[in-house]
N, C-alpha and C positions, 0 to 999 in steps of 0.2 A: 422747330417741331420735330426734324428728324432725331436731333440733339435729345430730344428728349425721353422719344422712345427708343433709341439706342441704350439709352443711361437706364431707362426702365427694362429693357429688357437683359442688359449686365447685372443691374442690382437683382430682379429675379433668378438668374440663374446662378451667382452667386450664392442666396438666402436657401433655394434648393437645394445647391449641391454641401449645404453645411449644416442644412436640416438633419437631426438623429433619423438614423434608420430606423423604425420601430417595425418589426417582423409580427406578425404572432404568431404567439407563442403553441410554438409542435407540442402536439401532444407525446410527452415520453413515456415509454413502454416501461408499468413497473415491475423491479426486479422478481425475475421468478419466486413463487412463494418455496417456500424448502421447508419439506418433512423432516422433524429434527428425530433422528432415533440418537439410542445412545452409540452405536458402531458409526453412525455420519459423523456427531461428533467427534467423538474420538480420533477418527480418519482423518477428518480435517486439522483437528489440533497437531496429530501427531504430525500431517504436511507442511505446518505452518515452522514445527519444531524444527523438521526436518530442514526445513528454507531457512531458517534462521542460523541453525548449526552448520551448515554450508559455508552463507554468505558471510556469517562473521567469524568464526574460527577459521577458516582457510586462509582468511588473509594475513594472519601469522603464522601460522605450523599446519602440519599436513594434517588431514582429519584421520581422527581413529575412528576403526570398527567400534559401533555400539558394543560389542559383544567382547573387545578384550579388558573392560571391566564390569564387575558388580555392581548394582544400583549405590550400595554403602560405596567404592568405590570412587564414583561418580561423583558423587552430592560435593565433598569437596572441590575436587575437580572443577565443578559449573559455578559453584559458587564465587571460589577464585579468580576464573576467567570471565565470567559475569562482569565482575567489578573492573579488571584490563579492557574488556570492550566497550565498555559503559552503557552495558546493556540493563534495560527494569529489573525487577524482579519476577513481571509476568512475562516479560521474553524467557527471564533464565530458568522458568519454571517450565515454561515450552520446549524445551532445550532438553532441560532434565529428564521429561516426559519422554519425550522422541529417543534420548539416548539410552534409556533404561526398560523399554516396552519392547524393544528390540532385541 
C-alpha cells in the first residue's frame, strides 16, 4: 500500500512539474497613438536615413558631410553604394533624403 502511494505521489509530481505553464495573458499597453504632421514625418524619416547612412557606410570609408556634395551629386554616389551594401531601394532612398535635406 505504501508502494502505491509513493508511485502515485511521483507519478503526480512528475505529470505537474511537465504540465505547460499557462499564465494569462497581461494585458499589453498599446503603442502610443502618434499625430502624424508632415515635419514628424519628415523628422523621423530623415533619422532613420540618418541611422542608416551611419551604420552602413561607415563600415567601409569614413562618412562625408552631407553638405560637401550637391543633391545631383549624390544621387550617383547612393545609388552606387546602395547596390555595394545590398541595401533596398527604400533604405537608399532614405539615405538620399538624409544626405541631400542637409
Amino acid at each position: 500500500m505504501k508502494y502505491k502511494v509513493l508511485a502515485l505521489a511521483v507519478l503526480a509530481t512528475i505529470i505537474y512539474s511537465c504540465a505547460a505553464k499557462s499564465s494569462a495573458p497581461t494585458a499589453s499597453t498599446p503603442p502610443p497613438v502618434k499625430t502624424t504632421t508632415a515635419s514628424t514625418v519628415m523628422t523621423a524619416e530623415l533619422a532613420e536615413g540618418k541611422n542608416l547612412y551611419e551604420n552602413n557606410c561607415a563600415k567601409c570609408h569614413k562618412l562625408y558631410d552631407p553638405k560637401e556634395f550637391s543633391a545631383e551629386q549624390w544621387k550617383p554616389i547612393v545609388d552606387r553604394m546602395q547596390k555595394k551594401a545590398h541595401l533596398d531601394d527604400l533604405a537608399g532612398q532614405k539615405i538620399y533624403n538624409y544626405v541631400t535635406m542637409n
